[in-house]
C-alpha positions as a Markdown table, in Angstrom:
| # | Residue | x | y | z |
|---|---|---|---|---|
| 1 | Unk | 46.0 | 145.0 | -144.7 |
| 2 | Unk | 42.9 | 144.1 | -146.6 |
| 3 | Unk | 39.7 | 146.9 | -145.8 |
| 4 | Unk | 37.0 | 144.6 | -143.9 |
| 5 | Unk | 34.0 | 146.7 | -145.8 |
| 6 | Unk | 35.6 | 145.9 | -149.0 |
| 7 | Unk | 33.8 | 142.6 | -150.5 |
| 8 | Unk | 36.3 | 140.4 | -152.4 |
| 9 | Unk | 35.5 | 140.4 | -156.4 |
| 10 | Unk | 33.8 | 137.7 | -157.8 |
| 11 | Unk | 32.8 | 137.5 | -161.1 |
| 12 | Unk | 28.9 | 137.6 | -161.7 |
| 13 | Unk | 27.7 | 134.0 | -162.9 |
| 14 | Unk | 27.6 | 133.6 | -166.4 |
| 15 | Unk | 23.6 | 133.9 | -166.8 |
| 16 | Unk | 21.6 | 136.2 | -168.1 |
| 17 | Unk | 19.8 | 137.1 | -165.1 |
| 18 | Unk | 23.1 | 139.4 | -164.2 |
| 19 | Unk | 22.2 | 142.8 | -165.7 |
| 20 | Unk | 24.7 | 144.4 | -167.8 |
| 21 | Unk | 27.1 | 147.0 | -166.5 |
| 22 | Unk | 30.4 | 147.3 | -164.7 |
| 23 | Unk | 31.0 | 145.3 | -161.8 |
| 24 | Unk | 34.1 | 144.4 | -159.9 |
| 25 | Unk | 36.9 | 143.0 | -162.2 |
| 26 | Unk | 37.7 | 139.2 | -161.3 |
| 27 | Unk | 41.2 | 139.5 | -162.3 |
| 28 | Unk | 41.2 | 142.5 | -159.3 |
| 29 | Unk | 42.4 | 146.1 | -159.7 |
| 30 | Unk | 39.1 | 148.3 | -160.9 |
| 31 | Unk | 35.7 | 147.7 | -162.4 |
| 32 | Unk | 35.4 | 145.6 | -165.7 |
| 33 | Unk | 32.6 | 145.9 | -168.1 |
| 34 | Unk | 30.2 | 142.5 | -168.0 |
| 35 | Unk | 27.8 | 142.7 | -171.1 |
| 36 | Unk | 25.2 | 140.3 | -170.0 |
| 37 | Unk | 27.0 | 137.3 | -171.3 |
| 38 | Unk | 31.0 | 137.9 | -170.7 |
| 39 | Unk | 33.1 | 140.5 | -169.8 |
| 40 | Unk | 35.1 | 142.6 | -172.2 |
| 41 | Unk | 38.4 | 144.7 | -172.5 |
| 42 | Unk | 36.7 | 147.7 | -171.3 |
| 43 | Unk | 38.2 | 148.2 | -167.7 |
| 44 | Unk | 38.2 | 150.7 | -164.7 |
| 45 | Unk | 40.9 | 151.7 | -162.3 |
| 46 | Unk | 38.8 | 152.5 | -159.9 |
| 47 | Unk | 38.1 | 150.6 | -156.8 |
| 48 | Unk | 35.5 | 150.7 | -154.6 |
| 49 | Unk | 33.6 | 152.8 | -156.7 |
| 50 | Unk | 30.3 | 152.4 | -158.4 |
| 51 | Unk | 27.1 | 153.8 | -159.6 |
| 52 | Unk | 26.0 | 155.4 | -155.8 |
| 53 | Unk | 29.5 | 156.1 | -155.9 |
| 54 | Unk | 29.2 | 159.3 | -158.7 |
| 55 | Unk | 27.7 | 157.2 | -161.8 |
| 56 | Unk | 29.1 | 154.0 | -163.4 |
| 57 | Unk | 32.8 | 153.6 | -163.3 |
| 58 | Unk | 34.5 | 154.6 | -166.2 |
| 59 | Unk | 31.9 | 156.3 | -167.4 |
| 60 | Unk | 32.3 | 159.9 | -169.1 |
| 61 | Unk | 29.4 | 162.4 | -168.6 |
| 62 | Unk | 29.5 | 162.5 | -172.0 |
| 63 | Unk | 28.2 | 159.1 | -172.9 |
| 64 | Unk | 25.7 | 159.3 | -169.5 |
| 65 | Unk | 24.2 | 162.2 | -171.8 |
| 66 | Unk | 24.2 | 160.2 | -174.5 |
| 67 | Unk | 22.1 | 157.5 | -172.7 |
| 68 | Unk | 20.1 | 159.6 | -171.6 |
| 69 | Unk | 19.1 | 161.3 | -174.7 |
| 70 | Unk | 18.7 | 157.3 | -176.3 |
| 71 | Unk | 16.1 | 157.3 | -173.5 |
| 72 | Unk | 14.2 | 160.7 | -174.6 |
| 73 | Unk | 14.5 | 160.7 | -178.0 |
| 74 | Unk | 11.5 | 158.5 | -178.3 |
| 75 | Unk | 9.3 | 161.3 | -177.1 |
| 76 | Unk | 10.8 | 163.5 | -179.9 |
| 77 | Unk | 10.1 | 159.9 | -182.8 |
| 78 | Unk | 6.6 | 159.7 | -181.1 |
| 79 | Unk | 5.7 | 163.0 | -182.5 |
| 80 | Unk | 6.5 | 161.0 | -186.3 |
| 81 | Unk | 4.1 | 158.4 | -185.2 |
| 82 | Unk | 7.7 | 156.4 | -184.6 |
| 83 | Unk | 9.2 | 156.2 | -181.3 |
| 84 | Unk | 11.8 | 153.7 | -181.8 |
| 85 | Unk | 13.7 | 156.2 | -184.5 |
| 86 | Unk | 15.6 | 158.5 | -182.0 |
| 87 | Unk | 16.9 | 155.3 | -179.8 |
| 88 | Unk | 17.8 | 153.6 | -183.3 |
| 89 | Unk | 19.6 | 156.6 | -184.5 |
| 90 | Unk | 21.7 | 157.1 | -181.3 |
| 91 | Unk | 22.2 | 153.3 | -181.2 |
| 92 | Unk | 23.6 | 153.3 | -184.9 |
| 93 | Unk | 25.9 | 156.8 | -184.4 |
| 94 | Unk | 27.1 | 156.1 | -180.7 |
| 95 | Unk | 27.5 | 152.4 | -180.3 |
| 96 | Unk | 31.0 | 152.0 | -180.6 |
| 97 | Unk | 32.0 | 155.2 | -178.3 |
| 98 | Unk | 31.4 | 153.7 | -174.8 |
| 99 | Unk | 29.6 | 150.3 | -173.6 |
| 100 | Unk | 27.7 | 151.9 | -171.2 |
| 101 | Unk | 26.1 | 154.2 | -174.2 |
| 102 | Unk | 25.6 | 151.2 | -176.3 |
| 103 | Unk | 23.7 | 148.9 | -173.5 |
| 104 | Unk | 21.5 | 151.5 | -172.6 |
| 105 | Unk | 20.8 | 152.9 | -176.3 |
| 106 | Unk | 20.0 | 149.2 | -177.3 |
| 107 | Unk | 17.9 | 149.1 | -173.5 |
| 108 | Unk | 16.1 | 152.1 | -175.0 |
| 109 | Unk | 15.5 | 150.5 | -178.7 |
| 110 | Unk | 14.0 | 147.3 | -177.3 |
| 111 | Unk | 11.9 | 149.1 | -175.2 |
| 112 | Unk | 10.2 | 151.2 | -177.9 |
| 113 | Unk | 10.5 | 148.7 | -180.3 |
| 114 | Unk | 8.9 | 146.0 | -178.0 |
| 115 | Unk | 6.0 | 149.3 | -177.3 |
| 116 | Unk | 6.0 | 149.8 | -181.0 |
| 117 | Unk | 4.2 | 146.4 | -181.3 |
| 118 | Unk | 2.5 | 146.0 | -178.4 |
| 119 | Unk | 0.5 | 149.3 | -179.4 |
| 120 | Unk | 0.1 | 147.7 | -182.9 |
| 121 | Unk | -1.6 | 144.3 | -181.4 |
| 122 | Unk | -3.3 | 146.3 | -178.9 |
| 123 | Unk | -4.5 | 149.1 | -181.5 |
| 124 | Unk | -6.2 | 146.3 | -183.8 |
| 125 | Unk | -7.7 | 144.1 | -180.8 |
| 126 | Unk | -9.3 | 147.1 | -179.6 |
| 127 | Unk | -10.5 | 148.6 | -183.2 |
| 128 | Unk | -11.7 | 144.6 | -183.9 |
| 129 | Unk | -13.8 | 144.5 | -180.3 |
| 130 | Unk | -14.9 | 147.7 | -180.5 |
| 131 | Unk | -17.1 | 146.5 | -183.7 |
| 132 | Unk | -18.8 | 144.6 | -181.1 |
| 133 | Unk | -18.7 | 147.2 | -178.4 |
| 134 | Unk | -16.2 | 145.6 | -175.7 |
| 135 | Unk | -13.6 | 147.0 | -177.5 |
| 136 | Unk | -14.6 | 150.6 | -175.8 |
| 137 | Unk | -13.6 | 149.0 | -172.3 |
| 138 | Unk | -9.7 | 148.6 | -173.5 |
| 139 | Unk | -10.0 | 152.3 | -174.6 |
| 140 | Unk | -8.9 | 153.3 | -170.9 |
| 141 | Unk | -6.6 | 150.2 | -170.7 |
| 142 | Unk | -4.3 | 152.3 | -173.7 |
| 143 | Unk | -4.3 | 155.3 | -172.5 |
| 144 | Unk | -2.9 | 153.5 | -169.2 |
| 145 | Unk | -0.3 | 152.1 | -171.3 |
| 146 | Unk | 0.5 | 155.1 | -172.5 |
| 147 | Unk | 1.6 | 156.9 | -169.5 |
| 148 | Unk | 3.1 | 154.1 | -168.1 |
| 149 | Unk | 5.4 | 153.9 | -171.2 |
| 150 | Unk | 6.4 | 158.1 | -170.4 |
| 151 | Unk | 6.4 | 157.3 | -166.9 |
| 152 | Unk | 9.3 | 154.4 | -167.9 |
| 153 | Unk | 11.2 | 157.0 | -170.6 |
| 154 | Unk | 11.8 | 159.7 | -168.1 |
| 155 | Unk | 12.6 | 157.1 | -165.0 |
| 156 | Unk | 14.8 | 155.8 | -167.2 |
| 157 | Unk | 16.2 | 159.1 | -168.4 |
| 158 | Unk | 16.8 | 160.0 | -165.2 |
| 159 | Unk | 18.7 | 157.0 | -164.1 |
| 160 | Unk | 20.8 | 156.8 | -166.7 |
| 161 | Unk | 22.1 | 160.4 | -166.4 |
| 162 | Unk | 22.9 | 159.3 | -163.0 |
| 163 | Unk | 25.1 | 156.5 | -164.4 |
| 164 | Unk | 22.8 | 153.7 | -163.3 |
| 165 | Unk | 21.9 | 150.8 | -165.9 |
| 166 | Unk | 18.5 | 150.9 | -166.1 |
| 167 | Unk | 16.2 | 147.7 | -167.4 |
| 168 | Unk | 12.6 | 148.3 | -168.9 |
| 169 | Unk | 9.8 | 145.7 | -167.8 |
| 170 | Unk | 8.3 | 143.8 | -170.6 |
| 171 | Unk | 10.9 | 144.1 | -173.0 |
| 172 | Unk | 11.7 | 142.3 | -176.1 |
| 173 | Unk | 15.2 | 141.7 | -176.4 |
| 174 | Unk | 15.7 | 142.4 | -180.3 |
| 175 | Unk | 18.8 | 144.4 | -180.3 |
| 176 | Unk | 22.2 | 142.9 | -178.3 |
């Protein structure tokens, strides 16, 4: 007899509105990896389970550490003037070990890649209107953006040690 609380398993549409991660396989039986744009041979046994459920299915701690330190590692390439070079170095090394790692080391890259230039632009507006003295009222606007970017890096650490795909706002989607 079929559990009543147990929703049926549908494949998520094929947009790219449907975050990565792993949802309920449509061939039934477990959890199956959907990348953003199809699913792949990674595949679960459990059922029923899921991120509230103890972290993302199939999962190892191992690779949720892994995420997580994709995540921090751009405090550590920050202090290089860099902060895309720790989530670029665990992308490169740790991509191929689990597709959780790889979504959210790439998630982490195009954050602090997308940052990267958005301080750049922002940097040369402000040093350009500040010539002509407006530029001293984006001074507080930068150092607003830069909490906001730690504030993102350690929700986002956070979440993904918990197993949960986590998205960034205003990211540039450079690396798939």
């Amino acid at each position: 007899m079929p559990d009543p609380l147990q929703q049926p398993a549908e494949p998520p549409p094929p947009a790219s509105d449907v975050p990565p991660g792993w949802h309920p396989d449509p061939q039934g039986g477990g959890q199956r990896w959907w990348d953003g744009t199809h699913w792949t041979e990674h595949t679960s046994g459990a059922t029923g389970a899921g991120p509230a459920a103890g972290g993302a299915v199939g999962t190892t701690s191992d690779a949720r550490n892994w995420a997580m330190v994709a995540h921090l590692s751009a405090l550590i390439g920050l202090l290089i003037g860099f902060n895309f070079v720790g989530p670029l170095v665990v992308y490169l090394v740790k991509r191929d070990d689990d597709p959780y790692l790889r979504q959210q080391a790439a998630e982490a890259l195009n954050f602090n890649l997308s940052v990267f230039l958005y301080a750049i632009v922002a940097g040369v507006v402000t040093f350009v209107l500040t010539l002509i003295l407006v530029g001293l009222l984006l001074i507080p606007v930068l150092i607003a953006g830069g909490v906001a970017w730690l504030v993102l890096v350690i929700v986002a650490a956070m979440k993904t040690n918990r197993g949960e795909a986590y998205r960034y706002p205003l990211t540039i989607r450079l690396v798939d």
